[in-house]
C-alpha positions, 0 to 999 in steps of 0.5 A: 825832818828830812835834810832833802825836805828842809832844803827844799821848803828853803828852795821853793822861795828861790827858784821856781817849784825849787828846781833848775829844771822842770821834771826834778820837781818830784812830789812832794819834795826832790831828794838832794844829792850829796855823791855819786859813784859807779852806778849808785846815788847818794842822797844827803839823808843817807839813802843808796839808790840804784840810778838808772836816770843816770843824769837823764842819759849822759853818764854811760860809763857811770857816776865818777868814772876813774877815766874820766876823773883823771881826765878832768883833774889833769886838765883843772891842773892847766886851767878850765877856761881859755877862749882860745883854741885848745890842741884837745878840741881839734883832737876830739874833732877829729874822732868824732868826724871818724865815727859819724859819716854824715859830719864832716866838718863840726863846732862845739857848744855848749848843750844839746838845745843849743846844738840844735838851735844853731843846726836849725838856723844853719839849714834855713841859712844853707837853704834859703827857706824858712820851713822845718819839720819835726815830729809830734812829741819830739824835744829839741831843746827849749828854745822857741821854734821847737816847743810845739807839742813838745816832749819831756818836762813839757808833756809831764806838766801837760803844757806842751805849747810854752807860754811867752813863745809868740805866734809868729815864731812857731809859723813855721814850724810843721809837725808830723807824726813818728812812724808816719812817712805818709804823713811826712811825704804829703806834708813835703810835696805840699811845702816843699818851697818853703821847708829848709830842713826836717829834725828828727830824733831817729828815736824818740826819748823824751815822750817815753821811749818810742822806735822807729818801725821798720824802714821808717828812718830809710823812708825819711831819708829817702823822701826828704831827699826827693824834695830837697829837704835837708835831714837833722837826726838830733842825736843828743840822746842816741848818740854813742848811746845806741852804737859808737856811730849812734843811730845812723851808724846803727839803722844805716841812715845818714843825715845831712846834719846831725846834732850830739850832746849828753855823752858827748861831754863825759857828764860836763855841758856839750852840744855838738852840731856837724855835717857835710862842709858845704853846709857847715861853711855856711857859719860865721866866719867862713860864711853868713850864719852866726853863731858864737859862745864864750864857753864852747869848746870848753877844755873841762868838756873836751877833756871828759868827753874826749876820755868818755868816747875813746873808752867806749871806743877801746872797750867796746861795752856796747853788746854787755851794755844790750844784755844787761837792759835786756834782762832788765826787760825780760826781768819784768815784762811777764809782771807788767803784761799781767797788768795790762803794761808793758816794757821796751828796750833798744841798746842800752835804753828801756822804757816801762810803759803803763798802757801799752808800747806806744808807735806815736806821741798820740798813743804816748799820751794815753799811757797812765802818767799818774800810776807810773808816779805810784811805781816810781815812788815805790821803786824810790823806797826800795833804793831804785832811782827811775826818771821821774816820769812816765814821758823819760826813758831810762838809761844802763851804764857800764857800772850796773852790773848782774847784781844791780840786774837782778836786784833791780828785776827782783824791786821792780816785780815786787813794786809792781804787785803793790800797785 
């Protein structure tokens, strides 16, 4: 028997459908990690795989990086947990107020759910209303307002609306479809007393990969701003994924406050949430909105995600990173339209789509989910790690380099005609 088989037959009495979180329950059983490095995983049965889960987006500069590690081993030297303030946190502070124009003012949790969390009381605490936006399909964490319709693990298992959420909590809380700016104006000229603030991942990556179409993110900012709504870009995802600056540095739109996680802490637990300081004020202590961690600003944290920013900083990998996932794309995009599939790709982000390239989570939805698991479990075997599920998105680091390219183009096409 596999190792990974045997820990999982113990790990399914344990903790439920053996996992800590959801989509990780892959049939019939998880491989168990035992390292990584570079752009590779390493399970406990021996096997070698290429990841381009990459931790579900954090580790753009890969497994292990030695910048990062250093970082982290100096700080383990002073102590990993203080509840005071740290010089390091004011520090960070200060870079990311330097790449993101719509955050003036900033405070550290703990993760992206969390993030997002507090950003959404904060704008109901500024605002004085009670009403948000967000988008059919978008993931905003798990926490309760948001899991309506909700992406990731929740669309793979086909309960999109999460038990023990009670009615009165998502009341209100409106949706609206992705690339859909009539939907949203008619939506804010109805509501528009009661709506504090629309969330909004500038693109979508938890219900596969989905991009705004054109001017779509301007057309938000515009009407939002017409009815006095405030705009949350949640940027867990795309932040320093798609540009230093994330989506709104690339796309050119500024939101009145945004929300930061993955690689914002180096591959340790982060949530960030900041924007302009009248708004930002409004929290405890300066002002009414309370929010408060025992964990947040996390030396360990700060020290990996200060290392991981002002690499990509210095280093600037952002056009190779484009290049390799384009190759990647262009690799096998004339096996999967053979087929009827199709691939997307922004940055350093890709998407193989069985169906075609959705605008929307409804034409999300009508993608084949059960043949992806085909392609994902033969991609497994040939040493290729995937997202495992059609409703994830996957992710190229600063450690996949040509041969991992080529190698990943020549398993994908290879996979592909086994179907």
């Amino acid at each position: 028997m596999a190792k990974s088989e045997e820990l999982y037959r113990k790990a399914v009495n344990l903790m439920p459908a053996g996992v800590s979180s959801p989509v990780r329950a892959i049939k019939p059983y998880p491989f168990y990690t035992e390292r990584a490095e570079g752009c590779k995983i390493y399970d406990i049965d021996g096997n070698e795989y290429v990841d381009y889960c990459l931790a579900y987006g954090p580790m753009i500069l890969g497994h292990a990086h030695p910048v990062v590690k250093k970082a982290i081993l100096e700080q383990v030297e002073k102590g990993w947990l203080y509840g005071t303030p740290i010089e390091l946190e004011v520090k960070f502070a200060e870079l990311i107020t330097s790449l993101y124009p719509s955050i003036e003012m900033l405070r550290f949790v703990n993760t992206g759910s969390e993030a997002t969390m507090a950003a959404i009381r904060l704008a109901r605490g500024y605002t004085g209303r009670n009403g948000i936006v967000k988008v059919e399909g978008s993931f905003h964490g798990a926490h309760d307002v948001v899991l309506v319709k909700a992406g990731s693990g929740a669309t793979t298992h086909g309960t999109p609306n999460s038990a023990g959420v009670p009615a009165e909590f998502v009341k209100y809380t409106y949706q609206v479809p992705y690339n859909d700016i009539e939907s949203l104006s008619s939506l804010l000229e109805k509501k528009r007393e009661e709506i504090a603030a629309m969330i909004l991942e500038p693109v979508m990556g938890n219900s596969s990969l989905i991009l705004p179409e054109k001017d779509y993110l301007k057309e938000v900012r515009k009407v939002t701003q017409e009815n006095d709504v405030l705009l949350i870009f949640d940027e867990v995802i795309t932040g320093f994924r798609l540009s230093e600056g994330g989506a709104q540095q690339y796309y050119g739109v500024i939101p009145d406050l945004t929300t930061l996680g993955k690689i914002a802490g180096g591959g340790l637990p982060v949530g960030v949430y900041g924007g302009k300081k009248e708004i930002m004020e409004m929290i405890s202590p300066l002002g009414p909105v309370y929010q408060a961690g025992t964990f947040s600003g996390n030396p360990l944290t700060m020290a990996a995600g200060y290392a991981t920013v002002s690499y990509l900083i210095e280093n600037k990998p952002y056009k190779q990173l484009e290049e390799r996932t384009r190759a990647i794309v262009e690799g096998i995009q004339p096996e999967l339209e053979k087929r009827g599939y199709s691939a997307g790709n922004i940055a350093s982000m890709f998407c193989i789509y069985f169906g075609e390239k959705p605008k929307d989570y409804a034409q999300a939805l009508k993608l084949d989910a059960s043949k992806y698991m085909e392609f994902f479990a033969e991609m497994l075997k040939s040493g290729v790690f995937l997202p495992p599920s059609q409703y994830e998105t996957c992710f190229v680091s600063v450690a996949h380099g040509e041969e991992e390219v080529e190698k990943t183009v020549e398993v994908a096409n290879a996979c592909l005609r086994k179907l």
